[in-house]
N, C-alpha and C positions, 0 to 999 in steps of 0.2 A: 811584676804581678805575683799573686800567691795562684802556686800552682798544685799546689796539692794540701788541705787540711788532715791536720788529725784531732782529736778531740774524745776527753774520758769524761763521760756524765753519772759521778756518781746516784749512787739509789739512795732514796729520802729515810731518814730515821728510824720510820717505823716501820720498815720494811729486813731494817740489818739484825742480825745476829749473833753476840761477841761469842767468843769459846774459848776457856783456858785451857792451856792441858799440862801437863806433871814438867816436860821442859819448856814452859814457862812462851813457848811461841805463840801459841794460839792463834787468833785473829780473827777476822770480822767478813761475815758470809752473806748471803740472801739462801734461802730456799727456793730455787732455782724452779725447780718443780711446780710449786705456790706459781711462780711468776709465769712460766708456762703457762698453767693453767687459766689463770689473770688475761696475759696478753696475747695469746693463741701464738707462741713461738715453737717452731718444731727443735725438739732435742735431742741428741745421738747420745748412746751411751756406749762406753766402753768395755762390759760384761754384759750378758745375759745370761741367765740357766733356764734350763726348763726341765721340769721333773714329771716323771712316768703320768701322777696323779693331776696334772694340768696344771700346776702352779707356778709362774711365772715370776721370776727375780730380776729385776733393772737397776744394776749397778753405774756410778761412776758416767750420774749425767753431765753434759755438758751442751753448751750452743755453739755452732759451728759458723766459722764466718758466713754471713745472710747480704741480701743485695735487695735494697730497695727500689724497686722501680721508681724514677722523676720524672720528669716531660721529658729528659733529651738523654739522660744515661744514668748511671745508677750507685746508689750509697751503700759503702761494704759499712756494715754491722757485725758485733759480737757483743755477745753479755756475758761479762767473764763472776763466776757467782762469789769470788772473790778468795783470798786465801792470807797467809802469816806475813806476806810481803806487799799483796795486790789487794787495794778495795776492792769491792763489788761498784763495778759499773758497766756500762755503756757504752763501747769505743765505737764510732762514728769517722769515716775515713774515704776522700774521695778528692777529684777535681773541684774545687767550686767554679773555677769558668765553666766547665763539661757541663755542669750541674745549669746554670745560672744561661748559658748560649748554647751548648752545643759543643763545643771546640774551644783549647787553650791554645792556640798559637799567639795568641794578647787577654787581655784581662783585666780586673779589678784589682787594684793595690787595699780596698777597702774592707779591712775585717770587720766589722760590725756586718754588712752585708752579704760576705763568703760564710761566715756562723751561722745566721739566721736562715739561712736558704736547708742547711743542714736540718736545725731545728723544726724548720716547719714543715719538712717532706718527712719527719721521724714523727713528728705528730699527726700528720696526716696519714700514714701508712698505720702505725702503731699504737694508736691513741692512750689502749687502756697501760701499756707501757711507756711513753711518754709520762703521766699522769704520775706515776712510780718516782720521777728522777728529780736529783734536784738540780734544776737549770740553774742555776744562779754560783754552783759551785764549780761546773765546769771545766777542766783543765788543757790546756794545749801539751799536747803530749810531741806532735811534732810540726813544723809547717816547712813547703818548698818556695824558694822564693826564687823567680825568674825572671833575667834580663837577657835582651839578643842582641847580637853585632851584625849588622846587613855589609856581606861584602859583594864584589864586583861579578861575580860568574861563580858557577858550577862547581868548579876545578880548583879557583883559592879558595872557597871553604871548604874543599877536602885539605887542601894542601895545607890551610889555617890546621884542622883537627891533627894531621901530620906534625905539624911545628909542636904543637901543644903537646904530644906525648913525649917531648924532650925538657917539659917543665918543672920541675920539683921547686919546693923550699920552704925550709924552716915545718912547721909541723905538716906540711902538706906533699904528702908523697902517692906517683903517680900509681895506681894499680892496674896490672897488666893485665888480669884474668878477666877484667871485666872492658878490655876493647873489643871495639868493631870497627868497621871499614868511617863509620860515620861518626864513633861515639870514643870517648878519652875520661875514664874516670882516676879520682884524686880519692883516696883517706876512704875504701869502701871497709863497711864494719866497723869503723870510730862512733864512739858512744857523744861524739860532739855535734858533728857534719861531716857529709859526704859531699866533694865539687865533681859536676859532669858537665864537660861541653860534648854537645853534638849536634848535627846538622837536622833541622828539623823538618823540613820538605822529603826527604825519602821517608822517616816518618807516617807525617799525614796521608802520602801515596798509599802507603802501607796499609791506615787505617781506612781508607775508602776502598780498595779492595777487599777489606776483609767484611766493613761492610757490607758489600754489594752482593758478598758470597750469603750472609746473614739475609739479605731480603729475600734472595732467592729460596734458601730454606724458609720463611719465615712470611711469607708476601704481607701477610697483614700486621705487622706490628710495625704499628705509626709512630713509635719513638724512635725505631730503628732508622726509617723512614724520614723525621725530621732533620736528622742527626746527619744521614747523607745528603741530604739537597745541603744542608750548610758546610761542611768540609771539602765539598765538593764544587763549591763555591769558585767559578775563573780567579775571582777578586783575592779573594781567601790565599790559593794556592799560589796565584801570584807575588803576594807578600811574602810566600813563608820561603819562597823560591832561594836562596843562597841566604838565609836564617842562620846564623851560627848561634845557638842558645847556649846558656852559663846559668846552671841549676843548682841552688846551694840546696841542698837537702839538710832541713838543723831540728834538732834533738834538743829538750829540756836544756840541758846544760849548756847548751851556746847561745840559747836565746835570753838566758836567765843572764849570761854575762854581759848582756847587752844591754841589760834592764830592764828587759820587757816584764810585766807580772806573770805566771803563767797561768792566774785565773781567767778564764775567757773575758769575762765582762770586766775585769779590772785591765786586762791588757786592751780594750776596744777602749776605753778610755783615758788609757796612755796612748795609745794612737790619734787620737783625737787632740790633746792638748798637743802632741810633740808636732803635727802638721799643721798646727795655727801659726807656728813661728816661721812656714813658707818651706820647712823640711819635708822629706818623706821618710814616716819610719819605713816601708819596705826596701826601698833601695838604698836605703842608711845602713840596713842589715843586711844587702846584701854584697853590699863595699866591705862590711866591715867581716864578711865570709872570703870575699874573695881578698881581702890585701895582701896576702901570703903571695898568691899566684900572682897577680897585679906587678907587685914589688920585683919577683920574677922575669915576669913580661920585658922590664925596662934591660933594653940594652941587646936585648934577641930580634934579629934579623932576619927577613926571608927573602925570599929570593921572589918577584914579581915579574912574568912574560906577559908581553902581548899575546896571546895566543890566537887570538879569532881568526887570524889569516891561514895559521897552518891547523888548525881543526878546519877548517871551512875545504882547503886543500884536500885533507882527507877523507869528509865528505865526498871530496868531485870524484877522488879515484877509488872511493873503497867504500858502495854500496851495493845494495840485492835489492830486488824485489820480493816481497813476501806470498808466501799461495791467495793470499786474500785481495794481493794488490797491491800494499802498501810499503812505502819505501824504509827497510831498516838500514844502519847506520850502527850497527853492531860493531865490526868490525876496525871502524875509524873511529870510533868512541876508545874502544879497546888500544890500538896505536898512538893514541892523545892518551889516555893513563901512560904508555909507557913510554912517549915524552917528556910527560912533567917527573915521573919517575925519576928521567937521566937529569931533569931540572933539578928535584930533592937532594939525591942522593950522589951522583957525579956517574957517570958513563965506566969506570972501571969497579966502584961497588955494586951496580948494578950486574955489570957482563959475570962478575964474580958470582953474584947469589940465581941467578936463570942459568936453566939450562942452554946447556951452549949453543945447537941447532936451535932451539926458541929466541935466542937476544937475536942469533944475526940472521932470521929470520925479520926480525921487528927494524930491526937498523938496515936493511935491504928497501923493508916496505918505507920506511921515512927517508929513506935519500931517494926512491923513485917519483916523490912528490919536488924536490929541488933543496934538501938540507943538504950540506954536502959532511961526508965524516967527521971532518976535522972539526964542524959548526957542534956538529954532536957533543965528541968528544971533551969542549969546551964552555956547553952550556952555563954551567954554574959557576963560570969566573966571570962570568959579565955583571963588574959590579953597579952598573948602572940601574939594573933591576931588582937591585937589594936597597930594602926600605925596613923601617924598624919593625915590629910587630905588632905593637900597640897601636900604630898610625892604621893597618890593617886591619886591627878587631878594634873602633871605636865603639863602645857602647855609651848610643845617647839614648840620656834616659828620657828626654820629650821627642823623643820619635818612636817608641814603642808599639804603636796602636795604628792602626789607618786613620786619614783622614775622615773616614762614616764611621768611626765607632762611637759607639753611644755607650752609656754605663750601663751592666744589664740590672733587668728589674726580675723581680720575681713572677713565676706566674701562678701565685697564687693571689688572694687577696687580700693587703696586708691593713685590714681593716682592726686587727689587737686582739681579733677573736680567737685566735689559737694561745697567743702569749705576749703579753704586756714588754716588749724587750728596750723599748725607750724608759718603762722603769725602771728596770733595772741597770739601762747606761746610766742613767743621773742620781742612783739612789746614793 
């Protein structure tokens, strides 16, 4: 799926400004101000003065990144007035699932359609600055492309994310500053691509609580509102439930090497020809993000338990009641981490990095359920529960989607009356 667009909509001709100046940089501006004026854009400046006699000096304007509201969430904008390095444009930046559903946990592989949704909520918000740009010249500045692996429980896609921060190769090197308990990033700050796996159900949890907090400040805003009846979805969360997502984040330069054109409408029409031949350019690109790490994958092993019997175990003997009534499981959630832990890692690296009342503390509470020491101590040699890793993270690419997904459509009406954009695919 494309999970995230980026897009710079240069400003029309007679709108620009060249300027030379004595070292020869110069470069080509808008009047920024004009344009304000124009399309009712608010703008911060970087100076102000004011003098005794009431006169008023505004230096050093600029537009600050802007969020357009759409039916289900919302498109980050900036109009950059341009300078000796950067046209003047239009950068345009958001989800197109979010945009187009609601929710990216699946999606549209279909750029002619993730564009357009863009286009037509920037015109519908902004008309008289739509009106300004030239659509036709468009550029992709960046796109995310994303594929998931559905593993077996809970616990192997932590334990997956755990493997995977042991993966390097060739130009793809792990970065440590940007882990978390869920999430393993590759190459952060490469002018190419950035790779992230992470587990996408804590996620979503994530975003439906923060929603819920939003409606309660907020009771009446109905796109808030839309947005969590769909995330919140049984169906939805069900899917996304042991999700291991693989996010190639690519930049100009890895998409160019791929072939793609980076004018929007010329690359929607290399996407068009390259899927008549029964390919897909998204997942074509995003094999051809991951092979570094893929290439990697081969030959790394993890270690696979049954576990259900002894989580279920530690359920029996190590829950509360909560003041409300409700039974937590805190505790024996906590004891099953530091299980699969002595599974990871082996029973003497672990006793080594916990404090030592804390491990045998924890190794107390698991032999009082029927592990015995020795079982402990020996976890990670049973190699009958070591399986390659790639057999672990299959990602298949026709199983991405639920069985009721539908393609989404826009909700607007695409009747040609904002923008002619089948001319411009076939011109």
């Amino acid at each position: 799926m494309i999970d995230l667009l980026k897009l710079s909509i240069p400003f029309k001709t007679e709108h620009l400004i060249t300027v030379k100046s004595a070292d020869k940089r110069g470069g080509t501006y808008i009047d920024l101000e004009q344009v304000a004026k124009i399309s009712g854009l608010r703008l911060s400046a970087r100076a102000v003065e004011f003098e005794i006699n009431g006169d008023l000096t505004v230096t050093g304007l600029t537009h600050p990144f802007d969020s357009l509201p759409t039916h289900y969430s919302w498109l980050a904008m900036k109009v950059y007035a341009g300078s000796f390095n950067r046209f003047p444009c239009v950068e345009l930046k958001a989800s197109p699932a979010k945009l187009l559903q609601g929710h990216n946990v699946f999606g549209s592989t279909d750029l002619a359609l993730c564009g357009a949704e863009f286009f037509y909520n920037l015109a519908i918000s902004l008309p008289e600055l739509y009106d300004m740009l030239y659509i036709e010249q468009t550029l992709i500045d960046r796109m995310d492309v994303t594929y998931s692996a559905k593993v077996e429980n809970e616990f192997i896609s932590k334990q997956v994310i755990y493997c995977l921060r042991n993966v390097s190769n060739g130009q793809t090197k792990r970065t440590k500053a940007q882990e978390h308990e869920t999430t393993v990033t590759w190459n952060e700050g490469s002018r190419h691509r950035i790779l992230v796996a992470y587990l996408k159900h804590p996620e979503l949890l994530k975003q439906v609580d923060e929603l819920r907090r939003e409606i309660k400040k907020k009771p009446d805003n109905d796109a808030v509102k839309r947005r969590f009846a769909i995330i919140s979805n049984s169906e939805l969360q069900n899917f996304s439930s042991n999700l291991v997502r693989f996010e190639a984040r690519l930049v100009q330069r890895f998409i160019r090497s791929f072939g793609i054109p980076m004018r929007f409408w010329d690359a929607v029409k290399y996407q068009i020809k390259y899927d008549c031949d029964g390919k897909s350019l998204i997942a074509d690109l995003w094999s051809f993000a991951f092979r570094d790490l893929l290439e990697a994958l081969e030959g790394n092993v993890m270690n696979i338990y049954c576990d259900d019997e002894i989580l279920e175990l530690l359920k029996m003997s190590f829950h509360t009641i909560t003041p409300k009534g409700d039974i937590s499981y805190s505790k024996a959630l906590r004891l099953f981490g530091f299980y699969r832990r002595l599974v990871n890692e082996g029973y003497d690296a672990v006793s080594q990095a916990m404090a030592r009342n804390s491990f045998w503390r924890h190794v107390t509470d698991l032999m009082s359920i029927g592990i015995s020491k020795a079982q402990l101590q020996n976890l990670s040699a049973d190699k009958s529960n070591i399986v390659p890793l790639l057999k672990v993270i299959n990602v298949d690419f026709s199983h991405q989607r639920t069985d009721w997904y539908v393609e989404p459509v826009s909700v607007f009406d695409r009747a040609e009356n904002i923008y002619d954009f089948k001319r411009v695919i076939n011109a």
